[in-house]
BAGUPA-838511 format. One line per 2 residues: their letters; for each residue x, y, z of N, C-alpha, C. Coordinates in steps of 0.1 Angstrom, whole numbers. Layout:
<palums>
a = X/Y/Z/X/Y/Z/X/Y/Z | ...
</palums>
This chain:
<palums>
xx = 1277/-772/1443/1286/-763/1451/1278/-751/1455 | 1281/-747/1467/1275/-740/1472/1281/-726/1470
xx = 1275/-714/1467/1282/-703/1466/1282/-693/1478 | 1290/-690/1483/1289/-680/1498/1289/-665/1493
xx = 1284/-656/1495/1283/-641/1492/1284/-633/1504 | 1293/-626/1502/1293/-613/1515/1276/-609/1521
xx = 1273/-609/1531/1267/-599/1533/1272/-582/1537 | 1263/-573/1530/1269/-564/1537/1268/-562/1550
xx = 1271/-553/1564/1272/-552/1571/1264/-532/1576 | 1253/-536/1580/1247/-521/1578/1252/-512/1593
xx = 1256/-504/1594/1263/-491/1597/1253/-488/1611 | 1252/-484/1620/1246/-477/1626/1241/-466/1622
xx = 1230/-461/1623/1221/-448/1618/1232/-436/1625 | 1230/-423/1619/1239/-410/1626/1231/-411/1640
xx = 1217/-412/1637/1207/-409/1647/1214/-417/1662 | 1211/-429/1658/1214/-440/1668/1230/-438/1678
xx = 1240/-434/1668/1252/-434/1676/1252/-422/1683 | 1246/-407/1677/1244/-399/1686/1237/-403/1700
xx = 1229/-406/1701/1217/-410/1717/1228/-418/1721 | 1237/-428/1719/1254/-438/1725/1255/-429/1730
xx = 1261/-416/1721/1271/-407/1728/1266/-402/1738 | 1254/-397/1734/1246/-386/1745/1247/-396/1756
xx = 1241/-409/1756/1241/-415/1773/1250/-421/1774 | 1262/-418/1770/1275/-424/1776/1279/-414/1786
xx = 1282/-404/1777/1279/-388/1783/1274/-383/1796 | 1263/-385/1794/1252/-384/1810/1258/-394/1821
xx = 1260/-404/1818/1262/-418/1826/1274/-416/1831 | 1286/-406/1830/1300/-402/1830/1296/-389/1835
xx = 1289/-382/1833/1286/-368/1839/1280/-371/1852 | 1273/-377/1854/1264/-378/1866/1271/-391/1877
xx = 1279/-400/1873/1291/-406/1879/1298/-393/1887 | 1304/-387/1880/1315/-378/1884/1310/-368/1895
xx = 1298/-361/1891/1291/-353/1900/1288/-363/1916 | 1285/-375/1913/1279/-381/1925/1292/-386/1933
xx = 1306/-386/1926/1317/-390/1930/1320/-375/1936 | 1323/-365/1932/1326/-350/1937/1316/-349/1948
xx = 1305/-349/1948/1297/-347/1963/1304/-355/1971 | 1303/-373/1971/1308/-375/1980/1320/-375/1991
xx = 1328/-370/1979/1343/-369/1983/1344/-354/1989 | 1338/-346/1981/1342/-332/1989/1328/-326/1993
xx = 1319/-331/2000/1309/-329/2006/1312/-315/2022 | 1322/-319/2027/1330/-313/2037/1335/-300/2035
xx = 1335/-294/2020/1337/-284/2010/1322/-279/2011 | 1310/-281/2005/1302/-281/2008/1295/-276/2021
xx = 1300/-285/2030/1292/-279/2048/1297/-269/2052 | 1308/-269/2053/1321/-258/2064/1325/-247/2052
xx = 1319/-235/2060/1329/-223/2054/1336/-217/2060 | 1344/-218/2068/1355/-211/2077/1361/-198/2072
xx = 1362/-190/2076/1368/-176/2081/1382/-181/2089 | 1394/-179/2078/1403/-181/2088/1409/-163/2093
xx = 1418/-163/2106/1423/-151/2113/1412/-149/2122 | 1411/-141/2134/1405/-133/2143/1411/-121/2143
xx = 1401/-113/2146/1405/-97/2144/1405/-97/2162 | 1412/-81/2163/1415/-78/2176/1403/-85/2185
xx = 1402/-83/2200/1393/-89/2208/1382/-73/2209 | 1370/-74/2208/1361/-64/2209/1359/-62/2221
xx = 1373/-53/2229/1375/-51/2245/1369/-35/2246 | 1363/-27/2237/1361/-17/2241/1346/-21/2241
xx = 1339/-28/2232/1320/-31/2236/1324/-41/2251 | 1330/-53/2253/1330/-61/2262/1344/-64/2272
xx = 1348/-54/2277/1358/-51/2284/1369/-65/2289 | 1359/-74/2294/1365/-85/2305/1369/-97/2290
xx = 1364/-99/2281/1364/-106/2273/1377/-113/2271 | 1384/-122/2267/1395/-129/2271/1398/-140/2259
xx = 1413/-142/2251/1411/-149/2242/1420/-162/2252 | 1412/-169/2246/1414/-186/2254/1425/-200/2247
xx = 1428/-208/2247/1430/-216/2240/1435/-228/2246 | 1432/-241/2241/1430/-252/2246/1433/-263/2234
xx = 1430/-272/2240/1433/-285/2229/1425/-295/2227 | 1422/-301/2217/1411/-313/2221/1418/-329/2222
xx = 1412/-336/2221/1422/-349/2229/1430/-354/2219 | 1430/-347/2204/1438/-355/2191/1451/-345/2189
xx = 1449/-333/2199/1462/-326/2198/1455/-312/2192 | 1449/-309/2189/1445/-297/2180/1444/-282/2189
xx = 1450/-275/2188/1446/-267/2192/1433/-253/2191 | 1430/-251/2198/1416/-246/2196/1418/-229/2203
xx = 1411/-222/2194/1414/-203/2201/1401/-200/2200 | 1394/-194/2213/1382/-197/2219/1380/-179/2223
xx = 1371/-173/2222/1365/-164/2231/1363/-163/2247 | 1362/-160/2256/1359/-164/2268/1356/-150/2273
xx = 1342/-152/2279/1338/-139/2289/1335/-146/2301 | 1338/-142/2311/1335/-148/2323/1319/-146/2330
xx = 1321/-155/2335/1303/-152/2345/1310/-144/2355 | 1292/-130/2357/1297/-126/2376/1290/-138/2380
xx = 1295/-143/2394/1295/-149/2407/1278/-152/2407 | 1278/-168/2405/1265/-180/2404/1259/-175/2398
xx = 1264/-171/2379/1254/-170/2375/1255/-182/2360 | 1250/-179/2351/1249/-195/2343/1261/-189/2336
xx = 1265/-199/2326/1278/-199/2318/1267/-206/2298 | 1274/-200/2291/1266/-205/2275/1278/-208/2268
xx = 1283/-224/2268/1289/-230/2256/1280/-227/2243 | 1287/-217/2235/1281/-214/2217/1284/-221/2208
xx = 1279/-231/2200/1279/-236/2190/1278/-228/2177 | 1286/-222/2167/1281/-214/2157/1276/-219/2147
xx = 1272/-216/2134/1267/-223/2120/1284/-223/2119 | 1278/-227/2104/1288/-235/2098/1296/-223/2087
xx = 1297/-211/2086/1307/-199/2081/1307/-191/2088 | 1317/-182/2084/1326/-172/2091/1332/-178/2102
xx = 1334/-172/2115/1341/-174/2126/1336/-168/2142 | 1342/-170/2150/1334/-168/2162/1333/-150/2164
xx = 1341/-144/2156/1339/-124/2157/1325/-123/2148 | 1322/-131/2140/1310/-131/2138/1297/-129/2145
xx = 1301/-134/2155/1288/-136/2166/1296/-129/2180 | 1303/-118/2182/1305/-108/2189/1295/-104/2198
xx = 1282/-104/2191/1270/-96/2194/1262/-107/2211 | 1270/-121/2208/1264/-125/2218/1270/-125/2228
xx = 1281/-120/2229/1291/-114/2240/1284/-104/2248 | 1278/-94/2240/1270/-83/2245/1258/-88/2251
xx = 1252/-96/2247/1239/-99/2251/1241/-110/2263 | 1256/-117/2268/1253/-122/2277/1259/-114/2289
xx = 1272/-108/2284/1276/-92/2297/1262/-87/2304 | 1252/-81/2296/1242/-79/2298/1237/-82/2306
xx = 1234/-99/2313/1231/-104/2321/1238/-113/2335 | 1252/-110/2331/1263/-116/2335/1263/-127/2340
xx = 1262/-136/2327/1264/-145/2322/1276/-144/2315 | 1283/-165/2313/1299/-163/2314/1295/-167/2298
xx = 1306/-169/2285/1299/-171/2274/1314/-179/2273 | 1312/-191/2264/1322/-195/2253/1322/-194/2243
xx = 1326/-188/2236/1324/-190/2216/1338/-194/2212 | 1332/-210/2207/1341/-222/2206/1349/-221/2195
xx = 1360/-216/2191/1368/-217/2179/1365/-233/2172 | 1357/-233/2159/1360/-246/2160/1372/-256/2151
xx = 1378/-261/2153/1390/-262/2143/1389/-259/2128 | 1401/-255/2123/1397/-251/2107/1388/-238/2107
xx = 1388/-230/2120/1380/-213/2120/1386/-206/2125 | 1385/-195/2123/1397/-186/2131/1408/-186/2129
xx = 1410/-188/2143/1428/-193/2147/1433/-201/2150 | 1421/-213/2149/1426/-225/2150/1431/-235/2143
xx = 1437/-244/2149/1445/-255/2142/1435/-262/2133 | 1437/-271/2124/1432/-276/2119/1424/-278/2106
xx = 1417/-291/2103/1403/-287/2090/1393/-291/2099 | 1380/-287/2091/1367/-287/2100/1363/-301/2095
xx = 1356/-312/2104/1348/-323/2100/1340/-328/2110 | 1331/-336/2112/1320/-337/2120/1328/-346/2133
xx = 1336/-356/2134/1346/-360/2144/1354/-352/2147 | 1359/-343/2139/1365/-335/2146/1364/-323/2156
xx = 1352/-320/2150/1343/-310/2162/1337/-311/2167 | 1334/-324/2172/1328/-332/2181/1338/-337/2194
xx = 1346/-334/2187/1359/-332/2200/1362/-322/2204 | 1362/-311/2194/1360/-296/2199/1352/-291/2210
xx = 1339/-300/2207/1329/-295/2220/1328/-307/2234 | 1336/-312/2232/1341/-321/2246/1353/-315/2251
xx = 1361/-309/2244/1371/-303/2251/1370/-290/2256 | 1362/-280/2247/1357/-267/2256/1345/-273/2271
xx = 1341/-284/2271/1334/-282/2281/1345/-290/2290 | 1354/-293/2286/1362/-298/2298/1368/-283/2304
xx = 1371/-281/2289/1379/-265/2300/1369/-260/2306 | 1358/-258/2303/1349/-251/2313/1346/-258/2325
xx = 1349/-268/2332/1348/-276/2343/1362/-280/2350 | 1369/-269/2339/1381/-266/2351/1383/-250/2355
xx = 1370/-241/2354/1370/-231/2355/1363/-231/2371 | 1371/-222/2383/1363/-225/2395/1356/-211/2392
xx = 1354/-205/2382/1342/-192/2385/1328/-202/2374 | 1334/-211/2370/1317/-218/2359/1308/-228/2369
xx = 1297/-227/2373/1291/-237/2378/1290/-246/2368 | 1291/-260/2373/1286/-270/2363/1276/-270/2358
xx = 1265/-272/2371/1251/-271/2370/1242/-258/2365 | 1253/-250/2362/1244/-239/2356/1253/-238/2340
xx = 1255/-246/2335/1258/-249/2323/1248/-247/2308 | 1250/-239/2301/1233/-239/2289/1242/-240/2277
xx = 1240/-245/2266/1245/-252/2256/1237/-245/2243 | 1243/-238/2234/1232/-228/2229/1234/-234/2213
xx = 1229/-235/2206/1236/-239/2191/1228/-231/2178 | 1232/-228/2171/1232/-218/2159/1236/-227/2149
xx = 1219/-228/2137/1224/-238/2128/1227/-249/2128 | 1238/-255/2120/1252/-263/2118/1255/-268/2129
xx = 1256/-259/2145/1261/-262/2156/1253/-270/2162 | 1238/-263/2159/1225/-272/2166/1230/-285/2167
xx = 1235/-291/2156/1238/-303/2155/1248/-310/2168 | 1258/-302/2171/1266/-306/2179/1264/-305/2194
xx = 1251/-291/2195/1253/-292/2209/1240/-300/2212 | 1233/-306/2207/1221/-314/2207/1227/-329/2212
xx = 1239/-333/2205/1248/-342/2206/1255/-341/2218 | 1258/-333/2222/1272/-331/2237/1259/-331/2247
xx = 1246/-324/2245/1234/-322/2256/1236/-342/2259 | 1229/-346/2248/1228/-360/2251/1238/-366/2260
xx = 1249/-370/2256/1264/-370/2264/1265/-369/2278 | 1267/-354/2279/1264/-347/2287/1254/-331/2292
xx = 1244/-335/2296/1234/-333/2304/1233/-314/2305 | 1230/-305/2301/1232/-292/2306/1221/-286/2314
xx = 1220/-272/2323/1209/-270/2329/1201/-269/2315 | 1201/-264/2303/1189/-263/2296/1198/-266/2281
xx = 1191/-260/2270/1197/-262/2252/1187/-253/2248 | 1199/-245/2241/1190/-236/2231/1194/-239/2218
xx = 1183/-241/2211/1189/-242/2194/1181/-235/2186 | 1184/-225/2177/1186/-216/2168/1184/-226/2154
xx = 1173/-224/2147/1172/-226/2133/1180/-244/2129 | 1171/-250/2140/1185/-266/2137/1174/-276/2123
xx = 1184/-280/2121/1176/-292/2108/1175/-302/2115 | 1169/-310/2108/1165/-324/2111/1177/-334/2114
xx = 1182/-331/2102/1198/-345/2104/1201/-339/2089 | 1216/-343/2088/1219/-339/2078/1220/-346/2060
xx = 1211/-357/2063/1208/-362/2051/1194/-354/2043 | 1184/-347/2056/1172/-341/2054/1178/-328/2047
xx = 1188/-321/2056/1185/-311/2050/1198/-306/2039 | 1201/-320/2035/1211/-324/2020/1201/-320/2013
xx = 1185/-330/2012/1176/-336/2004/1173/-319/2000 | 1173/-313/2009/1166/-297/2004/1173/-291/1995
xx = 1185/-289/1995/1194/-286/1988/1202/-292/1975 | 1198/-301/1976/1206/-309/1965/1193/-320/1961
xx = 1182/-323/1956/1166/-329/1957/1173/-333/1945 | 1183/-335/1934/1181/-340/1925/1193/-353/1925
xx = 1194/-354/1939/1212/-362/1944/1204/-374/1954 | 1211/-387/1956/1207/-397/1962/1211/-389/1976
xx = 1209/-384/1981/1219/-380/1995/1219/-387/2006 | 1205/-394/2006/1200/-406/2013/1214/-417/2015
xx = 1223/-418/2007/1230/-429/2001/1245/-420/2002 | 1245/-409/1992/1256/-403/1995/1264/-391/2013
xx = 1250/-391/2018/1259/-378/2031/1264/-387/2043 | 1276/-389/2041/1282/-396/2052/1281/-392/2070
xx = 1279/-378/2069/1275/-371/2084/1264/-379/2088 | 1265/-377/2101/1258/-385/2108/1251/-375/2118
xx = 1253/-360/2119/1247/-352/2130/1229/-353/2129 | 1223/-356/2137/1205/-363/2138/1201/-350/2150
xx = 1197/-340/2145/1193/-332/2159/1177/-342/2162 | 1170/-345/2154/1161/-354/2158/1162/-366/2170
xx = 1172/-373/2163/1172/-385/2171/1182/-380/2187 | 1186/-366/2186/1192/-361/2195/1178/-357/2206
xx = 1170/-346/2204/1161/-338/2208/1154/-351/2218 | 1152/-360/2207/1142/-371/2214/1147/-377/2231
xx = 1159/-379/2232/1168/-382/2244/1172/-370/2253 | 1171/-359/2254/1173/-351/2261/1163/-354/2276
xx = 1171/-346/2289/1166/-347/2296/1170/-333/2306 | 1167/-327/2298/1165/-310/2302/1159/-301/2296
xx = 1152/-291/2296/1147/-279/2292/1151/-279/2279 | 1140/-273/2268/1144/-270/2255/1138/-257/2253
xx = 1145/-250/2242/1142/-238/2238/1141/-239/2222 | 1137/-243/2213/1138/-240/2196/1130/-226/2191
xx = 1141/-220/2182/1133/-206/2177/1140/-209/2163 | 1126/-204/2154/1130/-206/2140/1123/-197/2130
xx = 1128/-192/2120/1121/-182/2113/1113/-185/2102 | 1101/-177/2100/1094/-184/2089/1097/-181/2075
xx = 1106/-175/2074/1116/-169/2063/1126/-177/2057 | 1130/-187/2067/1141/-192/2068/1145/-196/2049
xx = 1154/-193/2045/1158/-199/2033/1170/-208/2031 | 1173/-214/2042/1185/-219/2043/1184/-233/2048
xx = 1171/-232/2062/1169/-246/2071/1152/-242/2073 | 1143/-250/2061/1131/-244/2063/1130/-250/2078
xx = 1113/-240/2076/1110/-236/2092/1099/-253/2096 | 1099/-258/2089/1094/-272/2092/1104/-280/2095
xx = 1113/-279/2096/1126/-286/2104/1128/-281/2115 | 1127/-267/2122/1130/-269/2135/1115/-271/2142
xx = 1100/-270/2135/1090/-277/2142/1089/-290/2147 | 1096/-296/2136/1097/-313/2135/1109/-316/2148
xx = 1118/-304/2148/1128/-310/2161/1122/-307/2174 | 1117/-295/2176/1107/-294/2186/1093/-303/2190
xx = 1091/-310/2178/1077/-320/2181/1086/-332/2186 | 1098/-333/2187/1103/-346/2189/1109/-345/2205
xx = 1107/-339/2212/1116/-335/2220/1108/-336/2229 | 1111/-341/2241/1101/-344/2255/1102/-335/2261
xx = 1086/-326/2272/1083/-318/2278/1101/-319/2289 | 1097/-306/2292/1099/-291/2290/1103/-284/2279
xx = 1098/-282/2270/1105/-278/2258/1095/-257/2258 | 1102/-252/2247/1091/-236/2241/1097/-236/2227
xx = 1090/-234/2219/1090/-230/2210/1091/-211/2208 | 1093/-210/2200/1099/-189/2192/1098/-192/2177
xx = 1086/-189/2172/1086/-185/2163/1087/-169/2156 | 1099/-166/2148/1104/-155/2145/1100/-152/2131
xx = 1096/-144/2125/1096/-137/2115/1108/-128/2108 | 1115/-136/2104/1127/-130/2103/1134/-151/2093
xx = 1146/-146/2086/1154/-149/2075/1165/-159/2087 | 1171/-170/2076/1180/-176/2083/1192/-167/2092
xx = 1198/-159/2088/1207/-151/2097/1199/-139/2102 | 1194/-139/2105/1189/-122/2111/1179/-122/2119
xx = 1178/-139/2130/1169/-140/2134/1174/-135/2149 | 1180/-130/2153/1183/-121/2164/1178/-104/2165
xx = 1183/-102/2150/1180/-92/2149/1162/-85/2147 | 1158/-98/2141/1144/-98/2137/1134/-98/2151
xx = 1143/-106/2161/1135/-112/2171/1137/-98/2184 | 1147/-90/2177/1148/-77/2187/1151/-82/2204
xx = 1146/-75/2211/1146/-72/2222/1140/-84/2233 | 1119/-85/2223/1116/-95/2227/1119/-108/2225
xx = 1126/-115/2217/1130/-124/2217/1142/-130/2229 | 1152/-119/2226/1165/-118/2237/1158/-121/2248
xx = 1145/-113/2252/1141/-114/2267/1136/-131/2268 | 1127/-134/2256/1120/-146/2260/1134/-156/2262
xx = 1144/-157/2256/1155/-162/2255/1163/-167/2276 | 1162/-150/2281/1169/-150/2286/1159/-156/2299
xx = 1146/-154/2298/1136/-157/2306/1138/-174/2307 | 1139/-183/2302/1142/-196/2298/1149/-199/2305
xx = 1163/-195/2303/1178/-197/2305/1174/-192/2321 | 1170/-185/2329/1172/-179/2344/1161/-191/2347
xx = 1149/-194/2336/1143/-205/2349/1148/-217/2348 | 1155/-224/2338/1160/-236/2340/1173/-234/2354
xx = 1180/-226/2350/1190/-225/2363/1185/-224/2379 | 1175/-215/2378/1169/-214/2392/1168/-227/2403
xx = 1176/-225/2416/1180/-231/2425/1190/-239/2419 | 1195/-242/2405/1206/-252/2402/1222/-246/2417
</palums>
């Protein structure tokens, strides 16, 4: 007869079930994180400023608040200065926080020249309807240029498309689309999985950034005048991202290199910049 005896059954070490916990842990921590990016990524890009404050009719007298719709119903509350008579008109694309009183300042700078200006409420800013998302303000900037082509004081053909940041994105996009006398872009990134990678280098972004805005693959297809200015300060959209958009972009293009910080490159770039700016914008228009 055979005798059977228990074996005992040995325990896991304290050691061992800790390192379980610990990488159960991590592997649940870093799920969750990579689930929270991707779901609220849109949290992330857009910082809206909701309200507008009065209209700044004592610096820009003629100044006019606008409002329009885009083709999903949304309503949109827009700035509008008018052009004096055949002169260009600048659809403004803003970054991606605060709101269009934010950038007041380019009101002044195109009166100045009288030049007509739009600063595009974009949904979910201001006083507009809405939440902000990359489809959705992509219809924002097809519907201000419709209203501006129902304006008989805007030439078409003297149309310039200006973008700031975040916006770069969109009016690099609507250029391609449709065609402007020239494009100015301000401090633009690459595409927005690149300049996820800068900001978040420890996240697949490659995998997780559903946006699709490519000022690259944008620049490359243009077929008008470019203008890129970028600061070497920049801490926000390094300054090798608007080189790389400008190396991608077929002649006629100028580069502006500024000395001066992600927002304060107007201010940094003073007077001469404004002028090199405005020098650009008057020769792409000439004879349009």
């Amino acid at each position: 007869m055979t005798l059977v005896t228990d074996v005992p059954v040995k325990k896991p070490r304290l050691w061992t079930r800790i390192v379980r916990t610990a990488a159960i842990t991590l592997a649940v921590s870093v799920f969750t994180i990579l689930l929270l990016f991707y779901f609220l990524q849109n949290k992330l890009l857009y910082y809206p400023d909701r309200g507008l404050p009065p209209l700044p009719t004592v610096q820009v007298p003629s100044v006019e608040r606008v409002e329009f719709s885009a083709t999903d119903g949304v309503k949109l509350v827009s700035w509008w200065l008018p052009p004096k008579p055949g002169r260009p008109t600048v659809l403004f694309f803003q970054g991606n926080a605060g709101n269009i009183s934010d950038r007041s300042d380019r009101l002044m700078d195109c009166m100045e020249h009288g030049w007509g200006l739009l600063l595009l409420g974009y949904r979910g800013y201001g006083d507009s309807a809405g939440s902000p998302d990359e489809p959705g303000i992509g219809l924002d900037a097809r519907a201000a240029l419709e209203w501006l082509r129902t304006r008989p004081d805007v030439e078409g053909k003297k149309l310039v498309y200006y973008g700031e940041s975040l916006g770069c994105g969109f009016a690099s996009e609507l250029a391609v689309a449709e065609p402007p006398a020239c494009l100015v872009l301000e401090a633009p990134f690459k595409n927005l999985k690149a300049i996820a990678a800068v900001h978040y280098p420890w996240l697949p972004t490659s995998i997780l950034v559903k946006g699709k805005l490519d000022n690259l693959a944008n620049v490359a297809r243009l077929k008008c005048p470019l203008l890129v200015a970028h600061g070497t300060r920049d801490e926000i959209v390094p300054f090798e991202h608007g080189k790389a958009v400008f190396d991608k972009a077929p002649e006629p293009k100028q580069f502006c290199e500024l000395k001066s910080r992600h927002n304060d490159m107007s201010e940094s770039g003073g007077k001469e910049y404004r002028a090199k700016v405005a020098v650009f914008v008057e020769a792409a228009v000439k004879g349009k």
